[in-house]
Structure formats: structure tokens, C-alpha cells
VEXDREN-2710 file (C-alpha; in Angstrom, 1 decimal):
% VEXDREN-2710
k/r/px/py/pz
1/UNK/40.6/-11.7/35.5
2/UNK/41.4/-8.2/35.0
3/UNK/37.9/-6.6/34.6
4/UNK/38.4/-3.3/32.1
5/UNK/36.0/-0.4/31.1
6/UNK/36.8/1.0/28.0
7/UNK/35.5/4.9/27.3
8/UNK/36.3/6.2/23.8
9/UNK/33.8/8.1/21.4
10/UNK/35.6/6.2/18.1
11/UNK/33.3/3.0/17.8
12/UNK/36.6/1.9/15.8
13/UNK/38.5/1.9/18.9
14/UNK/36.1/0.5/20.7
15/UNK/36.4/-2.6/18.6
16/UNK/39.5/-3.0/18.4
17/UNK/39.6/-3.0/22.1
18/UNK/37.1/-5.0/22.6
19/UNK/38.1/-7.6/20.1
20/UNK/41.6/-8.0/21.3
21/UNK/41.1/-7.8/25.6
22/UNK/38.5/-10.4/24.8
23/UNK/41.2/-12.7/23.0
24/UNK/43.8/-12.0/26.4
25/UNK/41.9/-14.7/28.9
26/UNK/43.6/-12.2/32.2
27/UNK/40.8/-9.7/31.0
28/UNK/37.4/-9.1/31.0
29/UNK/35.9/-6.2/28.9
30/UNK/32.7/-5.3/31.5
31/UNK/31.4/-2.1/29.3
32/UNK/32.7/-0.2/26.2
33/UNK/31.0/3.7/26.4
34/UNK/31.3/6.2/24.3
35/UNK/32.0/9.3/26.7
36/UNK/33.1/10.3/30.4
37/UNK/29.4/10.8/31.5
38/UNK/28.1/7.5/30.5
39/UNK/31.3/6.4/32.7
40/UNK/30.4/8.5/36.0
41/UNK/26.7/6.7/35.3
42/UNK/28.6/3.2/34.9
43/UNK/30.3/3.7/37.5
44/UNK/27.6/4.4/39.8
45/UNK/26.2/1.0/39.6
46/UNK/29.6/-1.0/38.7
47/UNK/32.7/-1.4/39.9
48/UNK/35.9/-2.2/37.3
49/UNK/39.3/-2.9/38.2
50/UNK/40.9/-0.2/35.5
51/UNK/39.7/2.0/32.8
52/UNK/41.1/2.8/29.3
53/UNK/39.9/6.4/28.4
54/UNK/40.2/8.6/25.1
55/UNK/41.1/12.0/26.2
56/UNK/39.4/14.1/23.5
57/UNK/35.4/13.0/23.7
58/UNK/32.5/15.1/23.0
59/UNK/30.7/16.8/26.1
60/UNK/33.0/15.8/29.0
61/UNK/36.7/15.0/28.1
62/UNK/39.0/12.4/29.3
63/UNK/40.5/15.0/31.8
64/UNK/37.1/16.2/33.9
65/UNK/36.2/12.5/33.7
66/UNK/39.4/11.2/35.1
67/UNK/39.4/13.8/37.7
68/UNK/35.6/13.2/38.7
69/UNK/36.4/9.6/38.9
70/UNK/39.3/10.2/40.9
71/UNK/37.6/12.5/43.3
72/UNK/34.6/10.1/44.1
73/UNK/34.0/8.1/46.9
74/UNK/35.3/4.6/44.7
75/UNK/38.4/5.9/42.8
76/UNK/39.5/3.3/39.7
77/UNK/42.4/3.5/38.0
78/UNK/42.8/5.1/35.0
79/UNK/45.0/4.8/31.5
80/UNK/44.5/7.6/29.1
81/UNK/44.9/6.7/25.2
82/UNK/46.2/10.0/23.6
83/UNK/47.7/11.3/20.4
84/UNK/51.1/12.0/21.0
85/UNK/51.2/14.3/18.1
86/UNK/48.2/17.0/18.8
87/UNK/49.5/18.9/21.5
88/UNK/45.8/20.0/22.7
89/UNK/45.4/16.6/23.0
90/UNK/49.0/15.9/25.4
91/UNK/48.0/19.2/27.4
92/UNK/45.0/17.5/28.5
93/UNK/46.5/14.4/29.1
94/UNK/49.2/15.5/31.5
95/UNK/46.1/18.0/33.3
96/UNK/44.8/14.1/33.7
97/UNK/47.7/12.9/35.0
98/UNK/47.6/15.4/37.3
99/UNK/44.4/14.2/38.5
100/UNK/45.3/10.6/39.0
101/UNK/45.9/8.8/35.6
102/UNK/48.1/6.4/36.1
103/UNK/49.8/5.9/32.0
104/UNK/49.0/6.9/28.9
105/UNK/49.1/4.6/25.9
106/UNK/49.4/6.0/22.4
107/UNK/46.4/5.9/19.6
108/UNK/47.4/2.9/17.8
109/UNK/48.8/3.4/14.4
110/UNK/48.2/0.9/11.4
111/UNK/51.6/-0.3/11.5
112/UNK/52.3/-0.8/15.0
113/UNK/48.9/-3.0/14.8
114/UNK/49.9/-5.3/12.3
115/UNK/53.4/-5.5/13.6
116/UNK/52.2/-6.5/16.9
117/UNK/54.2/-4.0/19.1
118/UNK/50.9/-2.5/20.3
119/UNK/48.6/-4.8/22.6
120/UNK/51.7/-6.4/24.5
121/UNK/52.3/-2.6/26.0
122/UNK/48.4/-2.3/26.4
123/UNK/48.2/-5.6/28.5
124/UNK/51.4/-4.2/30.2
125/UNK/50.0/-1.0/30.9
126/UNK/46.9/-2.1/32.4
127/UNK/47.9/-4.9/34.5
128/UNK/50.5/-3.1/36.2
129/UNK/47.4/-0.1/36.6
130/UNK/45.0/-2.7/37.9
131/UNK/47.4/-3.4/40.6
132/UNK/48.2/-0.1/42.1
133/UNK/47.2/1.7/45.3
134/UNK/44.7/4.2/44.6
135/UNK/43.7/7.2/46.7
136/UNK/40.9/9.2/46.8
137/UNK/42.2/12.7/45.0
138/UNK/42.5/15.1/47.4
139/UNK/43.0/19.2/47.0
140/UNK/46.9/20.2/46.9
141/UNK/48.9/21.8/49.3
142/UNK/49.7/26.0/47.9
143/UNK/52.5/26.3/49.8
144/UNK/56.3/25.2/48.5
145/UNK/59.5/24.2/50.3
146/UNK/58.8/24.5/53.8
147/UNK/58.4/22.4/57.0
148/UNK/60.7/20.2/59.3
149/UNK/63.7/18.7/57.9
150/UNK/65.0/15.1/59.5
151/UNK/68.4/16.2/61.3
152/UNK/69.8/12.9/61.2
153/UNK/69.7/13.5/57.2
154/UNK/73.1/15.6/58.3
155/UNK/76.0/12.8/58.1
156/UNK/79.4/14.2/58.3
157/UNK/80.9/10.8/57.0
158/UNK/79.7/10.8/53.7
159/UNK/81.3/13.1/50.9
160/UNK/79.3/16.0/49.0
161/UNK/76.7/15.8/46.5
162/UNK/77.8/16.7/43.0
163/UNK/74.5/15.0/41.0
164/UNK/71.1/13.4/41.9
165/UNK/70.3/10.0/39.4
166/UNK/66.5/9.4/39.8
167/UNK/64.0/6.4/38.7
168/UNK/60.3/6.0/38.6
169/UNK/57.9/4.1/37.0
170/UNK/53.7/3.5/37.2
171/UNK/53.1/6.4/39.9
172/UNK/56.3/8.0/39.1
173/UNK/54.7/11.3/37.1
174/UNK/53.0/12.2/40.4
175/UNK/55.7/11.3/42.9
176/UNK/57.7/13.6/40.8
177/UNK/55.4/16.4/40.7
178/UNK/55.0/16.2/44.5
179/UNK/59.1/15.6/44.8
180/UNK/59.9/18.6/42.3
181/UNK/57.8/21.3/44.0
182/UNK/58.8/20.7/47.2
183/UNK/62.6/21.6/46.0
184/UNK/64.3/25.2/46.2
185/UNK/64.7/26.3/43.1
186/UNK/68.6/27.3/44.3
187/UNK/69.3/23.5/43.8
188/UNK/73.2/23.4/43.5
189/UNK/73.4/20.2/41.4
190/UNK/71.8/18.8/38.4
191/UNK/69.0/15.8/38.3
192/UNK/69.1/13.1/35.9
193/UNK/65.7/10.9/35.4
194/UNK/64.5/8.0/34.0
195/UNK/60.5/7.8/33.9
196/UNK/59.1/4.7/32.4
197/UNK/56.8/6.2/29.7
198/UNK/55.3/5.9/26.2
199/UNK/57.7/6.6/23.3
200/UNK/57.0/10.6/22.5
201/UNK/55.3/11.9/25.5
202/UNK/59.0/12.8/27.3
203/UNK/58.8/16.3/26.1
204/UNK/55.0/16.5/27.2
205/UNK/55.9/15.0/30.5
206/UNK/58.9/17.9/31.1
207/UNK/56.4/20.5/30.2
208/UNK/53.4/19.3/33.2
209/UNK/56.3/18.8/35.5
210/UNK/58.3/22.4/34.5
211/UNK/54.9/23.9/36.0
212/UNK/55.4/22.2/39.2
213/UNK/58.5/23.4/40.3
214/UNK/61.1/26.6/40.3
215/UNK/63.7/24.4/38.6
216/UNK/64.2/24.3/35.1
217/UNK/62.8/20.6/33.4
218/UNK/64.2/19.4/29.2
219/UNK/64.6/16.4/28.0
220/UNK/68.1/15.8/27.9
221/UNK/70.5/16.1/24.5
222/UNK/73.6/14.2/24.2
223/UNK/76.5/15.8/24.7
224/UNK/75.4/18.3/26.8
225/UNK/76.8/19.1/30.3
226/UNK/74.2/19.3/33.1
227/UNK/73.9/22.4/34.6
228/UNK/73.0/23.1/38.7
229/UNK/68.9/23.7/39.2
230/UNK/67.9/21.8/36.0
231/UNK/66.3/18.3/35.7
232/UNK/67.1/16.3/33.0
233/UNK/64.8/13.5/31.9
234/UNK/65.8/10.3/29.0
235/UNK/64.1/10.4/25.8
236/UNK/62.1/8.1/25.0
237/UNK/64.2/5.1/23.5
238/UNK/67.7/5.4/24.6
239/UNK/69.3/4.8/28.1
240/UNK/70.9/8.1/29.7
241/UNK/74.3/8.9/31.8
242/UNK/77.4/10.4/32.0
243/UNK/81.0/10.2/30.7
244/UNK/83.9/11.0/32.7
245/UNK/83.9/14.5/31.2
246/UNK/80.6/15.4/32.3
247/UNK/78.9/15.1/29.4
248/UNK/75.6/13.1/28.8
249/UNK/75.4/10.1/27.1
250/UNK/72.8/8.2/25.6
251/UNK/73.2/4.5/24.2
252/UNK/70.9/1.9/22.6
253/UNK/72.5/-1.1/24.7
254/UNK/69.8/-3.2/25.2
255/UNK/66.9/-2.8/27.5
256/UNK/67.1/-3.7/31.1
257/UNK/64.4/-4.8/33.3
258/UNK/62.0/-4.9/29.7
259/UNK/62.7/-1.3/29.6
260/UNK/64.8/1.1/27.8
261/UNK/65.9/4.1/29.0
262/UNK/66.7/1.9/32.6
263/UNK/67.0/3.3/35.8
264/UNK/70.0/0.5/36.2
265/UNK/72.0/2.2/33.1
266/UNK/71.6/5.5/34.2
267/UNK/72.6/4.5/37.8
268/UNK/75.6/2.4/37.0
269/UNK/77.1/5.4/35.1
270/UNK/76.5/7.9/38.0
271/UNK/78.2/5.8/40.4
272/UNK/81.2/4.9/37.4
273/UNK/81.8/8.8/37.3
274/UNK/80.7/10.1/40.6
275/UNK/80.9/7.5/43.2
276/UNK/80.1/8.2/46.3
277/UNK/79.6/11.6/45.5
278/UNK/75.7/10.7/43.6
279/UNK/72.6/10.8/45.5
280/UNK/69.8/8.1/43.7
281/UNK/66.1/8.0/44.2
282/UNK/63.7/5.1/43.1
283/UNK/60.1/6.2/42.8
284/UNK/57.0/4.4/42.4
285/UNK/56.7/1.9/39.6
286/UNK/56.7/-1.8/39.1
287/UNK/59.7/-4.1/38.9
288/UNK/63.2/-3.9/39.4
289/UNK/65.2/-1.5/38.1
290/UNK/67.3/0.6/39.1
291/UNK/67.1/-1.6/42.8
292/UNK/70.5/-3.5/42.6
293/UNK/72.4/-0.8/41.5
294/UNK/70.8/2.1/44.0
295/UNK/72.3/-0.5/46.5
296/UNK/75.8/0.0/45.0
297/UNK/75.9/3.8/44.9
298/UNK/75.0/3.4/48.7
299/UNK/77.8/1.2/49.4
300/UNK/80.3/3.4/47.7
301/UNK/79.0/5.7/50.5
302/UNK/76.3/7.9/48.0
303/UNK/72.7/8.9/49.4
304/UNK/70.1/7.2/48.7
305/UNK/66.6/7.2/49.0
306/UNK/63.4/5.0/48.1
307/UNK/59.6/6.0/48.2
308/UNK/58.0/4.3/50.9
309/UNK/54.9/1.7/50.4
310/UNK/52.5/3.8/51.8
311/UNK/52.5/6.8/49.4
312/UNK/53.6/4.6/46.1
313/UNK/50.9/3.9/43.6
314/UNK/53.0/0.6/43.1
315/UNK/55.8/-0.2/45.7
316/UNK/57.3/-2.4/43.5
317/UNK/61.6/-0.6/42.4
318/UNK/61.7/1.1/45.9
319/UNK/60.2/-1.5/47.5
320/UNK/62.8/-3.8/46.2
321/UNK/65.7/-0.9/47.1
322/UNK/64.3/-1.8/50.6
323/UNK/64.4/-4.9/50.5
324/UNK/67.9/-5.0/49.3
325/UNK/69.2/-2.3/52.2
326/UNK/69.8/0.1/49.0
327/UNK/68.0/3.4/50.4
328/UNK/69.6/5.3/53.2
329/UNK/66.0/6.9/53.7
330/UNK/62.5/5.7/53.3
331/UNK/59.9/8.2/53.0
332/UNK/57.3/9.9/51.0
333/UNK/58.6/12.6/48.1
334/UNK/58.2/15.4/50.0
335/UNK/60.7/13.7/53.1
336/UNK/63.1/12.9/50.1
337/UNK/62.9/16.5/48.8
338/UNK/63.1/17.7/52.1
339/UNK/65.8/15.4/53.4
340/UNK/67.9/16.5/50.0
341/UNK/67.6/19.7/50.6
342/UNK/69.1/19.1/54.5
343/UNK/71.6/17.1/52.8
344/UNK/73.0/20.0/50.8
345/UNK/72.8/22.7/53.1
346/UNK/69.3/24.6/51.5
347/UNK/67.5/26.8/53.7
348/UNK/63.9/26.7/53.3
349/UNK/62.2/29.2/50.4
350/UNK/59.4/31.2/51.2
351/UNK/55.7/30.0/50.9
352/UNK/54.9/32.8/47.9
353/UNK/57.8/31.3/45.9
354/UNK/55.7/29.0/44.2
355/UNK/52.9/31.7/44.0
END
């Protein structure tokens, strides 16, 4: 059994949380508290396999509490429940990410309770939490683009890079924080991303990571042409690509690996338009998607890349891209940002660039 704290001042959600993780037999609801310091005091004395935790609370909010949890000596992982329509509230929910929070679920509206469409993505959510690799959170690096590049990234055999597809999942928010800052901001093609996330926090996730990087982060808008030094992320809801004109495209086909937009959409349509010219990246995150067809761009002689097991929260799509021979390198985010910059010909930026 998946044991759960839950940490929300609203004895309503408290209830309701506790009523229906009690009905799921693969979880146990250990404590329900009412704000983040009763939670550093629970957690003191017990140990819980994943939290769910309001981000607004009186006294200490879901963001210090996340990030004290985080920082102690037996970091838990953590799903923040958020309104996606306050924008205070979002704020502080990506500043949690940030710190280690692993999803974010939505405040459950009425009708999305009695239609049923809310606990299946709760269970979803903290299962696939419950099973990640977590790490003691640990002051970040200052300094930007810099350091060794791997040489051998330099193949003269394979044709240049005219657009980077990327997927990511569970751990993917961070992995693209740490990716994204580590990149000149003189990037001469355009990224395109799917992130597994809640319906309506895309925007507030392209905000957090805009402050990460020197390269320009939207959400994406059909018909648009992507532009060199921008990243591009899928709404929420629709699968993202590319037309032979250049042009992005978004379609309601149906989802793929449970999950629409899909890391496989978006990567079939690169490699339909750009062949071996696209570069693909899989990310942390749980399942799949986006493996099988990573492993085509790389046979039409594209570079690819995977996040290795030991810095993915889950190594579950890149771990599968290995598995399958799909990534041409295995590494951490900053060797993939590193090795893309080799790749097309950056020169490193100076540490005061991200200053």
C-alpha cells in the first residue's frame, strides 16, 4: 500500500481525500494535517511514501514546506493541489516545484467530482510520485553554460540540426529547468516540448522555466512558425508538430500512451518533416512515450538523447529509449545541453550571462 499524508487547511478537502484514498485498497491515508508545520512535526516521527499538499495555508505555505521537506535529511515526495486560476497561487506552486514537487493536481471542481474525471488522475499522480527517486535538495549551481563538452558529440556523418523535439514526464519540470539554463541563449533552432502536466498549468509552467534560461519559453499557437532561440511547449489538451510548411500543428487524435499532447505525436511529425535533420530528447517521466519513435528519428540518422537513470526522478520513457538503442547519448541534462550545444557548433557563454 501506498501510504499518503495529506496537508490542506480546508477540512472539506481533507474529507474528501480521506474518504476516497481510503475507498482505493493501493493506499493508506497515515495523517490528514491541516498546515506545513504540523507536517515537518509529522514528519519527524513518521515516515510516508508521498504527500498531497495545498499550496496556500495559513502560517507556512505549501512552497517553504515543500522545500523544508525537501531539504531534510528524509526527503518525501511531494504533489501540490493548486488553483490553476489564482495566479498567486501558480507562482507559488512552480517556486515549489522548483524545490522538489514532483506534480501538481488541480482543486477539484464540482463537476469534475461527480463526473469522475478527478480521482483516477489523483491515484495516477501519486503512484507514479510514490515511485520516484528522490534526492536530498541541494543549493544550485550560479554559473550558466560552461564546462567540458564530449568531443565525440562531433559526428561528421550525420546531417545538421534544423529543430530539437523534446519529451518529459514526472521529473520532467526540473530536468528541464536544469536542461534550459545550461543552453546559450544564441540557440540557432527552435525547441518543441511535450511535458506531461495538469490541464491549465502550461502557461504557468513556461513562465518558471522562462526564468531559468536566456531563451525565450510560450506555449505554442497553431499556425505559427517556430522561430530559432525559442521553446515551444503543447497546450494542455491537444498533441503538437509540424506541417511540411513549417508551421505548427495541433490535433485532437487520440491520446497515446494515456496521454494527450504525446511525446510519440510530436515525434513522429518531426521526423515526417525533418528526418534526419531533428534532434529528440526524452526526459524523466513514467511510461512509454515518445521511446519507439525517438528510436526512429535515430535511425533516419537524427540525434538523440535520453536522461540517464541516475539523475531521473523516474527512468521510466528514457529508460525505455535505452532500452530500445533509441538515444545516441545517455547523460544527465546538463551533458544533453552541453552535448547540443557541441553538436551545433556553440561556443560556451560567459558565467555572468545568467547573472
Amino acid at each position: 500500500m501506498i501510504r499518503v499524508l495529506v496537508v490542506d487547511d480546508s477540512p472539506l478537502m481533507r474529507k474528501l481525500f480521506q474518504d476516497m484514498l481510503g475507498r482505493n485498497p493501493e493506499f493508506l491515508v497515515v495523517a490528514c494535517l491541516s498546515s506545513g508545520e504540523e507536517a515537518l512535526s509529522f514528519l519527524e516521527r513518521e515516515r510516508v511514501d508521498v504527500i498531497a499538499m495545498d499550496i496556500f495555508m495559513p502560517g507556512m505555505d505549501g512552497f517553504a514546506a515543500t522545500r523544508s521537506i525537501m531539504e531534510s535529511s528524509h526527503p518525501t515526495p511531494v504533489i501540490i493541489i493548486s488553483s490553476q486560476w489564482d495566479p498567486r497561487e501558480v507562482e507559488k506552486t512552480f517556486q515549489a516545484m522548483d524545490a522538489g514537487a514532483l506534480g501538481i493536481l488541480p482543486k477539484p471542481k464540482r463537476e469534475a467530482l461527480e463526473s469522475g474525471e478527478y480521482w483516477p488522475q489523483v491515484f495516477s499522480a501519486l503512484t507514479s510520485a510514490a515511485q520516484a527517486r528522490i534526492k536530498r535538495l541541494r543549493p544550485r549551481k550560479t554559473s550558466g553554460f560552461m564546462g567540458e563538452v564530449p568531443q565525440k558529440a562531433l559526428l561528421p556523418d550525420s546531417p545538421e540540426i534544423k529543430i530539437v523535439a523534446v519529451g518529459a514526464s514526472t521529473g520532467g519540470p526540473q530536468a528541464l529547468g536544469e536542461f534550459l539554463f545550461h543552453l546559450p541563449g544564441n540557440l540557432p533552432v527552435p525547441l518543441l516540448v511535450v511535458q506531461h502536466i495538469t490541464k491549465g498549468f502550461d502557461r504557468g509552467l513556461a513562465e518558471w522555466l522562462g526564468t531559468r534560461t536566456l531563451l525565450k519559453v510560450k506555449v505554442a499557437e497553431e499556425e505559427e512558425i517556430p522561430q530559432k532561440e525559442t521553446v515551444y511547449f503543447a497546450p494542455s489538451g491537444v498533441h503538437l508538430g509540424i506541417d511540411p510548411k513549417g508551421s505548427l500543428i495541433f490535433s485532437r487524435d487520440p491520446p497515446e500512451h494515456g496521454v494527450r499532447p504525446a511525446a510519440s505525436w510530436l515525434f513522429r511529425k518531426v521526423a515526417e518533416v525533418y528526418r534526419g535533420q531533428a534532434g529528440g530528447i526524452l526526459f524523466s517521466g513514467m511510461g512509454k512515450d515518445g521511446a519507439l519513435e525517438l528510436r526512429h528519428l535515430r535511425n533516419l540518422g537524427g540525434y538523440t538523447f535520453a536522461q540517464d537513470q541516475k539523475t531521473s526522478v523516474v527512468w521510466g520513457m528514457p529508460g525505455e529509449a535505452v532500452r530500445l538503442d533509441a538515444a545516441r547519448y545517455v547523460g544527465s541534462p546538463t551533458f544533453i545541453a552541453h552535448t547540443l550545444a557541441t553538436i551545433l557548433n556553440l561556443t560556451s557563454q560567459k558565467e555572468d550571462d545568467h547573472g
